[in-house]
N, C-alpha and C positions, 0 to 999 in steps of 0.2 A: 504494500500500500504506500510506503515511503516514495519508494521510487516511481512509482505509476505519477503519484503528488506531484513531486520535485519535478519529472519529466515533463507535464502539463503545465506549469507554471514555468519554468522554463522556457517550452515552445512557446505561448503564449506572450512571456514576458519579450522575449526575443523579436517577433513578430510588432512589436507596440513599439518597441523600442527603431528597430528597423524602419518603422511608419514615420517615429517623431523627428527621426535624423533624415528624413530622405532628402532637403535640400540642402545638405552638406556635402560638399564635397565628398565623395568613397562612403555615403553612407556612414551604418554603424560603426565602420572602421575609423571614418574622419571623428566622426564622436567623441571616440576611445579616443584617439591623438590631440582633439582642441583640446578634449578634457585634463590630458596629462599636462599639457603645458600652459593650461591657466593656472589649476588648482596647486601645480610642484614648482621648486624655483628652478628659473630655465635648463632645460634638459641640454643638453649636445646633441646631437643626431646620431649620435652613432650608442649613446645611453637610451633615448627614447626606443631605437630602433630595438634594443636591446630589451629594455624593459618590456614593450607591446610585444616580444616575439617576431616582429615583422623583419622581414629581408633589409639588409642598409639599403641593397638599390633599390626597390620599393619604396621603402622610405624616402628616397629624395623623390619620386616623382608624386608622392603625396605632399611633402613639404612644398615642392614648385607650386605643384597646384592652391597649396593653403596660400602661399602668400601673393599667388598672381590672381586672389580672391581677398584678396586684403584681411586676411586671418591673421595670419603671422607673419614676421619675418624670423630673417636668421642674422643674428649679429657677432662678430669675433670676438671671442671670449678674451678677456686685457690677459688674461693668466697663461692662455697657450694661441697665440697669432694664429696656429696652424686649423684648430678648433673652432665651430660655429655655434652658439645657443639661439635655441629655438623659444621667441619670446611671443605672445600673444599681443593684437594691436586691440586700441579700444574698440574696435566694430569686432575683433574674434571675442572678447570678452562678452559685447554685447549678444552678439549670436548665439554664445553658450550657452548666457542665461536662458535666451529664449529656447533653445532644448533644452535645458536642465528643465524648466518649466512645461513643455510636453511633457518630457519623459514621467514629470512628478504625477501627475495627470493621468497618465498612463498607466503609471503604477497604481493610483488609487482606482482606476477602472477596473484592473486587473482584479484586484481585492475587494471591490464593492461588493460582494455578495456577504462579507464577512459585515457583522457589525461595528463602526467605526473604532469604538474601544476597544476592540481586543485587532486589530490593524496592526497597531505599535510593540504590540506584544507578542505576536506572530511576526516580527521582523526584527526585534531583538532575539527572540529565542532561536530563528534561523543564524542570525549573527552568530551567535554563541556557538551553535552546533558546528557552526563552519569553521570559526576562530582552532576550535578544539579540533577537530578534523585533520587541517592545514594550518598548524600555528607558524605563525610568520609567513605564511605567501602574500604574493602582492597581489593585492585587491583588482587593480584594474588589469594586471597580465590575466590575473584567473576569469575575469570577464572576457579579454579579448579571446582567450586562448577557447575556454567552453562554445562563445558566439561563431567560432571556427575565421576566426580573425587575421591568423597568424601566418608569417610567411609570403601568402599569396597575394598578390593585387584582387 
């Protein structure tokens, strides 16, 4: 019953989330990458690429596109010339909220059949089981990696 659960909420969740991101650039993928580089202090490209899983050359042709969409840019890190951080402009910021904002949406769709108080309590105690499961993985790799994110364009 666990896993039949998990598996439907998943597909589901996945599918909404797919929906909320669709005018991003790469979709769910672009998501996962504004998101890492709003919410973390600027990534490199070659740690972003690393953290998401995703190919470095892949990578660049998703960063081209983020910042020839005025997402981001990439700027040279003063510590290593050779090195690029990849930083969020105010319109990538702005964009994000407004996905972060489907997505939330999304997520309470998902879960509307549940009664609004126990909502927060069924996603802490997911937290928890997961935390304990994989203690210490990174949050957003185990998304990109489950949503089958990784790697490919």
């Amino acid at each position: 019953m666990l896993g039949w659960s998990l598996t439907v909420l998943l597909r589901e969740w996945s599918a909404r989330v797919e929906d909320a991101s669709r005018d991003l650039p790469h979709g769910v993928r672009g998501y996962q990458v504004l998101s890492a580089v709003v919410h973390d202090a600027p990534p490199t490209q070659a740690a972003l690429a690393a953290r998401l899983g995703i190919d470095r050359t892949v990578m660049t042709y998703l960063l081209d596109k983020f910042e020839g969409c005025g997402l981001l840019e990439r700027r040279q890190d003063p510590a290593d010339r050779r090195a690029r951080r990849i930083v969020p402009t105010d319109h990538g910021r702005r964009v994000l909220a407004e996905v972060d904002a489907r997505v939330a949406q999304a997520e309470d769709e998902l879960l509307s059949t549940l009664p609004p108080e126990d909502r927060p309590v069924l996603l802490a105690l997911l937290e928890h089981a997961a935390a304990g499961a994989a203690p210490g993985e990174d949050r957003c790799a185990a998304v990109a990696g489950s949503a089958g994110l990784t790697r490919e364009a």
